[in-house]
C-alpha positions as CSV (number, residue, x, y, z in Angstrom):
1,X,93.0,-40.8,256.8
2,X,90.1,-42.3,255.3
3,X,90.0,-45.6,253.5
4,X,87.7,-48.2,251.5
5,X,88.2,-51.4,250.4
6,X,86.7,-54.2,249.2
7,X,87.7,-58.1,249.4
8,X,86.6,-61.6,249.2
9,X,87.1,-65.3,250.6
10,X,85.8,-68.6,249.8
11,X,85.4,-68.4,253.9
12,X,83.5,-64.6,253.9
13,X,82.5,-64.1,250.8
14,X,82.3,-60.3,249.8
15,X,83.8,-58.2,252.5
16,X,83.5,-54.2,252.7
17,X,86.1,-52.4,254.7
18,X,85.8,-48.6,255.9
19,X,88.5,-47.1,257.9
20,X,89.2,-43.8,259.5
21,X,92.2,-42.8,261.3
22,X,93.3,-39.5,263.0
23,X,97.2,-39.8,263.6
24,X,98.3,-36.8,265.4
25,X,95.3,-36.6,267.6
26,X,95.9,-33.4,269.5
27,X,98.7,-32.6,268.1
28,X,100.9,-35.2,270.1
29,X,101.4,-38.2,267.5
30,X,98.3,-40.1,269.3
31,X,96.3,-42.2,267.0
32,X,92.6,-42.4,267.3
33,X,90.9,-44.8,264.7
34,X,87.1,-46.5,263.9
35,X,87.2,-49.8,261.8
36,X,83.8,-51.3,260.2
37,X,83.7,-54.6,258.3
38,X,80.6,-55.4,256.7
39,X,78.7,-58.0,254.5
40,X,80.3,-61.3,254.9
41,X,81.5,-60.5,258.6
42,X,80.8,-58.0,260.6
43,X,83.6,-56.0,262.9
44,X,83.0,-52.4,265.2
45,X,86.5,-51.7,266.2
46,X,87.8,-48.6,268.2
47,X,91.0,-48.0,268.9
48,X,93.1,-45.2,270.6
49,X,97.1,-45.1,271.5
50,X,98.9,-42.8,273.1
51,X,103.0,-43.4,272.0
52,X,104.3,-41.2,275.2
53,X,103.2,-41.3,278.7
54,X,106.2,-40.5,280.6
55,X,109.5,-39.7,279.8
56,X,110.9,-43.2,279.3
57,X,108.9,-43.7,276.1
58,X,105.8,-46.2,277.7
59,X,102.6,-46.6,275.7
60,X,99.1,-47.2,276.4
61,X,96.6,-48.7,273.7
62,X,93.2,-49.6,274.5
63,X,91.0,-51.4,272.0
64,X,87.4,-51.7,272.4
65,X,85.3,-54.3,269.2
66,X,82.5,-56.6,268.7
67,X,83.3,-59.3,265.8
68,X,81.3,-61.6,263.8
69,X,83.2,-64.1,261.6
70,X,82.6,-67.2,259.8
71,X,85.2,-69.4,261.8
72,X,86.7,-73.0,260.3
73,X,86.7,-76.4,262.6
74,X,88.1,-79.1,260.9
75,X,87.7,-82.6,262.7
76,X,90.0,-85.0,261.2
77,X,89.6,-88.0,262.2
78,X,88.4,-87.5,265.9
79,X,85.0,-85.6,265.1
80,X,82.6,-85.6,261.9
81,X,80.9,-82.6,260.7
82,X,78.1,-82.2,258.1
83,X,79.8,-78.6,257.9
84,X,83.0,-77.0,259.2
85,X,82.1,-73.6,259.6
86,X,80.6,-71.7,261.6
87,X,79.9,-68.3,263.0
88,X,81.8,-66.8,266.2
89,X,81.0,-63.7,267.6
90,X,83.9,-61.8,270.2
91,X,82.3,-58.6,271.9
92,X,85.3,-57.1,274.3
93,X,88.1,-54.4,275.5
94,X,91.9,-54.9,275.1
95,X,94.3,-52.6,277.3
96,X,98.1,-52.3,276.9
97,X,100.8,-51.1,278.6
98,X,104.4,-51.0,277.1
99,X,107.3,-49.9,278.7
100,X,111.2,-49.6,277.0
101,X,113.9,-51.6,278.9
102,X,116.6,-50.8,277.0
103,X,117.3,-49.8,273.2
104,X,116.0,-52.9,271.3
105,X,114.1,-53.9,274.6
106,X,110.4,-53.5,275.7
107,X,108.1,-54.8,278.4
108,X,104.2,-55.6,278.0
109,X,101.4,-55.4,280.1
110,X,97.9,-56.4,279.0
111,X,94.4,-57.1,279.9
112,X,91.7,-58.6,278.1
113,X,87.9,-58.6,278.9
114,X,85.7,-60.7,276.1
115,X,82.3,-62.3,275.7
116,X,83.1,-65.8,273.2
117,X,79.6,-66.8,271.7
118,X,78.7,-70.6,271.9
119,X,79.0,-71.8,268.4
120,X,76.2,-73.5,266.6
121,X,78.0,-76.0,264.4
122,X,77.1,-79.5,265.9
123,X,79.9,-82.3,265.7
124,X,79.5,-86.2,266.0
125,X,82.2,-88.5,267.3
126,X,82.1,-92.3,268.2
127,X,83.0,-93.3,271.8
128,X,83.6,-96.6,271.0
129,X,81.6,-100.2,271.9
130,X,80.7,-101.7,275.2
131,X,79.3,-104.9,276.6
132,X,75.5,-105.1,277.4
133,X,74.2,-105.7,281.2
134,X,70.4,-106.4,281.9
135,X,68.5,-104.2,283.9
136,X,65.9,-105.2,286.3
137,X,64.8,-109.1,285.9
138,X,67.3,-109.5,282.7
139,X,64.6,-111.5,280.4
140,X,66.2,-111.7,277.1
141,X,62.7,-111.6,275.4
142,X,61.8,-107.8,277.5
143,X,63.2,-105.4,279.1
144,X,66.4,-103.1,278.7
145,X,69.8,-103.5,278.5
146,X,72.8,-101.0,279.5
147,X,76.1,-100.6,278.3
148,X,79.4,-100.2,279.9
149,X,81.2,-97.7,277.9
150,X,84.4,-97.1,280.1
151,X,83.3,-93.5,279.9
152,X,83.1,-92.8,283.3
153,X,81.2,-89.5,282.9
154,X,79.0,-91.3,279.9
155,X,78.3,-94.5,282.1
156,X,77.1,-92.3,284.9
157,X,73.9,-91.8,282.6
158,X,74.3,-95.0,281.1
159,X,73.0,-95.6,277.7
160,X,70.0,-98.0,277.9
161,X,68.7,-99.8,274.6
162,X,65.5,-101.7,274.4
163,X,66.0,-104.7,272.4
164,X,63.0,-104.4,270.7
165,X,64.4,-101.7,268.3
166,X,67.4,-103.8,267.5
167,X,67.1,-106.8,264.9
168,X,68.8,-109.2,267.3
169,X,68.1,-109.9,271.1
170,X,70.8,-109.0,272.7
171,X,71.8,-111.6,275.9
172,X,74.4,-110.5,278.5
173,X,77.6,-110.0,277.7
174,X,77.0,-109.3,273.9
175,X,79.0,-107.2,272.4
176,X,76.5,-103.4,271.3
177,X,78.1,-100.9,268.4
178,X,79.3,-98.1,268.8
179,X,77.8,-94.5,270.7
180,X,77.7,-91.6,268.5
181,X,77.5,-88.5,270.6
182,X,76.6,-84.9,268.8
183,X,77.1,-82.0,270.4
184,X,78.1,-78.4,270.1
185,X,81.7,-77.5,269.2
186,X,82.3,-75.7,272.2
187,X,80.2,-73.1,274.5
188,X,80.9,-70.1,274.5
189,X,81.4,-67.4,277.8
190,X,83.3,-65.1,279.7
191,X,87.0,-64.6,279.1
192,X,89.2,-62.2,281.5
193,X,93.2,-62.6,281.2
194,X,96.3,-61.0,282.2
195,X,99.5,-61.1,279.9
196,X,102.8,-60.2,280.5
197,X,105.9,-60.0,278.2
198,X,109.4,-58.8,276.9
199,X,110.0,-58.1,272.7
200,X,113.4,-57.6,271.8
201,X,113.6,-55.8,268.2
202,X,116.7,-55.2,265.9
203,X,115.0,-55.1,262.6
204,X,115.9,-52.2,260.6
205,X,112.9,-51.5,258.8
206,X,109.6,-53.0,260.8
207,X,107.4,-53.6,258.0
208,X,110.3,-54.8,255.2
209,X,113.2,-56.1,257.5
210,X,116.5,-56.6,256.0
211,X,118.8,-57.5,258.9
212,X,118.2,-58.1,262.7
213,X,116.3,-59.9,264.4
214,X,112.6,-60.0,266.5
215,X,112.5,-62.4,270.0
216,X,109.0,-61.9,271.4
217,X,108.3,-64.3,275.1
218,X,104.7,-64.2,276.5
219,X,102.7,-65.6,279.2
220,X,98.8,-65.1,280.0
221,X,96.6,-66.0,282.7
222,X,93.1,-65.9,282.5
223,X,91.0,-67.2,285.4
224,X,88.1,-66.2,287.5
225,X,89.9,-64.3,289.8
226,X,89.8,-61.5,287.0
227,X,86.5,-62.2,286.3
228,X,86.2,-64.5,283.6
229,X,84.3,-68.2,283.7
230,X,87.9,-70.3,282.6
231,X,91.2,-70.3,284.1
232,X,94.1,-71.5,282.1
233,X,97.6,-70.4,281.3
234,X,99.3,-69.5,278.2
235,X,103.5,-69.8,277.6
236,X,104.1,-68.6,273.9
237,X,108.1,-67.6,272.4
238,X,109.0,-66.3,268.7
239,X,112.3,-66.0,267.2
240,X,112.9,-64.1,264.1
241,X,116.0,-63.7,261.7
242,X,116.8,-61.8,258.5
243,X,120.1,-61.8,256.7
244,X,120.9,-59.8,253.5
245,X,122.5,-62.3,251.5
246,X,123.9,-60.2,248.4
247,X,124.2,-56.2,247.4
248,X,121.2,-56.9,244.9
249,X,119.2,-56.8,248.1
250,X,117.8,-60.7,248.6
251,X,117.0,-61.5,252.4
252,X,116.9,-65.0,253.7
253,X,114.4,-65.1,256.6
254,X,113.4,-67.4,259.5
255,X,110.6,-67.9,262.0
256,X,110.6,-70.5,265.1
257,X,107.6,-70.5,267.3
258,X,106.3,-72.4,269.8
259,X,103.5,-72.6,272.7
260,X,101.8,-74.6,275.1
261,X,99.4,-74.2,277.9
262,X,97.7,-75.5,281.3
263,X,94.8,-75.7,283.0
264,X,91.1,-75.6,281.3
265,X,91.5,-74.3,277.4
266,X,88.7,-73.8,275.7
267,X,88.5,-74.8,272.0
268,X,87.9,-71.3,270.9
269,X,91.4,-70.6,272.8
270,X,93.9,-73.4,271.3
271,X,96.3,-72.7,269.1
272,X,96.0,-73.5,265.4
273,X,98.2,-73.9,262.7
274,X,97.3,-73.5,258.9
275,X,96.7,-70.9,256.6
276,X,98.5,-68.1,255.6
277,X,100.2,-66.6,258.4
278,X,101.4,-70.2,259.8
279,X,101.4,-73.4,257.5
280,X,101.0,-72.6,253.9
281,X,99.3,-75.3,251.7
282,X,97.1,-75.9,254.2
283,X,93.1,-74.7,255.1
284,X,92.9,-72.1,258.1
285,X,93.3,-73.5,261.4
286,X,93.4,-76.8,260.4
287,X,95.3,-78.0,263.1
288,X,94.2,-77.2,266.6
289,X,95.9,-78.3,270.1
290,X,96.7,-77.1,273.4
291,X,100.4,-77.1,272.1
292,X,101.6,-76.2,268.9
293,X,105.2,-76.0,267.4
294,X,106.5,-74.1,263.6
295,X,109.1,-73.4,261.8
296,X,109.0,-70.8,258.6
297,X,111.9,-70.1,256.2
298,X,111.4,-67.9,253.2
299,X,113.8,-66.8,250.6
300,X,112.7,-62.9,249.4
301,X,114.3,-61.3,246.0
302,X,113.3,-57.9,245.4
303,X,112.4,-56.5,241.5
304,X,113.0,-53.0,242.6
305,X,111.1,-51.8,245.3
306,X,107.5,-52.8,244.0
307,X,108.0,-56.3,243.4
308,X,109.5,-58.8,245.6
309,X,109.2,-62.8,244.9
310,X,109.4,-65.5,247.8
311,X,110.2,-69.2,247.5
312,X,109.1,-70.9,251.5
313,X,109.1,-74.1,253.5
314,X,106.4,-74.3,256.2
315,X,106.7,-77.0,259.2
316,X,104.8,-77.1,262.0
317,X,101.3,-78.5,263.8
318,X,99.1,-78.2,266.7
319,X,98.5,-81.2,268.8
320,X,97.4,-82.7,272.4
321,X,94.3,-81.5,274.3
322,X,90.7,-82.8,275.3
323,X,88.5,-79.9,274.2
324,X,84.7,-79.5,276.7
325,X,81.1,-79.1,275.1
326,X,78.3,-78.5,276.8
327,X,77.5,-82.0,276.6
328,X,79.1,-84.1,280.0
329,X,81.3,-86.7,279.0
330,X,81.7,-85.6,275.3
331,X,85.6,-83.8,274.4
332,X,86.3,-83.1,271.9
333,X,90.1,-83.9,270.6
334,X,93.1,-82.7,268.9
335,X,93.6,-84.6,266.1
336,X,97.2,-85.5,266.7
337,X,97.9,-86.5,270.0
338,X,101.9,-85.3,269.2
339,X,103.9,-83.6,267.6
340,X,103.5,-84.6,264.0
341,X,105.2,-82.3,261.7
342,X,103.6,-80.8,258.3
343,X,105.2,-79.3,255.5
344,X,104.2,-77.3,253.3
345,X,106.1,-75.9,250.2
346,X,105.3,-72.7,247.8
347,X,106.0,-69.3,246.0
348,X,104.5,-65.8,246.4
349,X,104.6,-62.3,245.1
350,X,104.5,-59.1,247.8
351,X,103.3,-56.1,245.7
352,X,103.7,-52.7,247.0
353,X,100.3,-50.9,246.5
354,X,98.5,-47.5,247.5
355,X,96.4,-49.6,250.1
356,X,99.5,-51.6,251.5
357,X,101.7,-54.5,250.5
358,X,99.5,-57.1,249.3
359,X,100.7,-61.2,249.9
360,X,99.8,-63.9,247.2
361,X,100.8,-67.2,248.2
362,X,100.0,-70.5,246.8
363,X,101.3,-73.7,248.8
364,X,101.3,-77.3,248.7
365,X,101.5,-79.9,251.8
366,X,100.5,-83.1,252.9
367,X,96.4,-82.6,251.5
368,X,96.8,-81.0,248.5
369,X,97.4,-77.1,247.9
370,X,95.8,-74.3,248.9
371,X,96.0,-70.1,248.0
372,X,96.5,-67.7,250.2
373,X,95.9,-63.7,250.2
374,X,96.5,-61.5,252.8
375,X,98.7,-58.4,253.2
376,X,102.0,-57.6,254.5
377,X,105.3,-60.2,254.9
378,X,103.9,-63.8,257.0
379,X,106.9,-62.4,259.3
């Protein structure tokens, strides 16, 4: 198969797609396949998958891409930017190994090898006010003065202030404004994790489930004992119903997932929810944490087998976490400290095409509304 296509985003502009896909490679169902995405991000993808290894049914995929995309940070009210996007670039191999435990039952295996680019959008944040100490003789008319931030990595350095640049002479014990820090979003590096996990699958039809149900559990370690220059740990579980509700075909349908994690995330590793394929009526990733928590219900009525319109309620966030820079002292964090749920509320249209079902969504939460195109069901 061969394949073209051509889309756009307010967030990449005009994007080119070109595709190629060999799906009984050999002979033996294996599926070989190149993916390029061009102009307003750029993807190489490779990948190859073999469905039988053995006689139980195990797989092996192995996925080998370099990706540059314009990427969304949004701030809140913990850090100001003078623009929220910015460019990421992911350079890496993916290997998988699944293995049937039952019927409806698998077992996962993975391993991930990836280069994460620094990104170059700067963020500002206040730390907060401090009381001024003299340095050296403590003259009030010369000098320096220091301030004690109750940063203890800040203090270390100390910010000094010469009170000739201020339009008062400070004395001690006065009172200074605020420290506004700027710094990089996050720096970039090596990534190397392990994941393990077990899917249990009683959908009837993968791509247009009418009945069953999906329960996914997952847990991934990356560290520098596999190479990479973080170590943290990943716990992530998804449940997934659908119920035919009359003979004319209309499925009610429900997602709960949840995650959290330990040890040293990285900002370009949290979670994030917002955007089309978690909370609707909201931008892309527009909530980030080292925990996140949502909840998806949709209500799907099929127009023949072209045509099917959705009615959905969206609630969920991403919260807690101190995110490093490359600047000591400066984290950057989650915007909600908690668990704060968001809701957001819409319709859509799923449209069988030539090229694939394509999703139109348009939502409204908490910030206004927001439209969403994609392809495929959310879940």
């Amino acid at each position: 198969m061969a394949s073209l296509a051509v889309g756009y985003s307010n967030l990449d502009d005009l994007v080119m797609v070109i595709s190629w896909a060999e799906t009984n490679f050999r002979g033996r169902a294996e599926q070989a396949s190149i993916d390029l995405e061009l102009f307003g991000r750029t993807t190489y993808e490779g990948k190859y998958f073999v469905p039988y290894v053995d006689s139980r049914g195990s797989s092996i995929s192995i996925r080998a891409y370099d990706t540059e995309r314009n990427r969304r940070f949004i701030g809140g009210t913990s850090v100001s930017t003078a623009n929220d996007v910015f460019d990421e670039r992911r350079t890496g191999l993916e290997l998988r190994y699944t293995v049937p435990s039952s019927k409806h039952v698998r077992m996962r295996y993975g391993f991930r090898s990836e280069e994460v680019s620094s990104s170059y959008l700067q963020g500002t944040r206040s730390i907060g006010g401090g009381i001024l100490e003299p340095i050296g003789d403590g003259s009030s008319s010369g000098g320096s003065w220091s301030r004690e931030t109750g940063n203890d990595e800040l203090d270390e350095g100390r910010d000094t202030f010469n009170p000739g640049d201020l339009t008062d002479n400070p004395g001690p014990g006065d009172t200074a404004g605020p420290i506004v820090v700027a710094a990089p979003l996050h720096p970039g590096g090596r990534l190397a994790s392990f994941t393990v996990g077990r899917t249990s699958d009683t959908r009837d039809l993968i791509n247009n489930p009418t009945k069953g149900h999906y329960t996914d559990f997952g847990l991934e370690y990356a560290g520098s004992i596999l190479g990479g220059e973080t170590d943290f740990q990943k716990l992530t579980a998804e449940h997934r119903i659908y119920r035919k509700i009359n003979d004319e075909g209309d499925v009610l349908a429900a997602r709960l997932k949840i995650g959290t994690s330990f040890g040293d995330l990285p900002l370009f590793e949290s979670f994030s929810v917002g955007g089309a394929d978690t909370l609707r009526g909201y931008e892309d990733d527009r909530f980030r944490g080292e925990s996140m928590a949502l909840l998806n219900f949709e209500y799907r009525k099929a127009f023949g087998d072209k045509l099917t319109l959705v009615g959905f309620v969206d609630i969920g966030s991403a919260f807690g976490g101190q995110f490093k820079t490359v600047v000591p002292g400066f984290t950057i964090p989650a915007d909600e400290d908690s668990l704060t749920p968001h809701i957001g509320a819409g319709a859509g249209l799923r449209v069988v095409t030539p090229i694939g079902p394509i999703r139109l969504d348009f939502g409204f939460g908490d910030e206004g509304s927001e439209a969403h195109f994609s392809f495929g069901h959310t879940f």
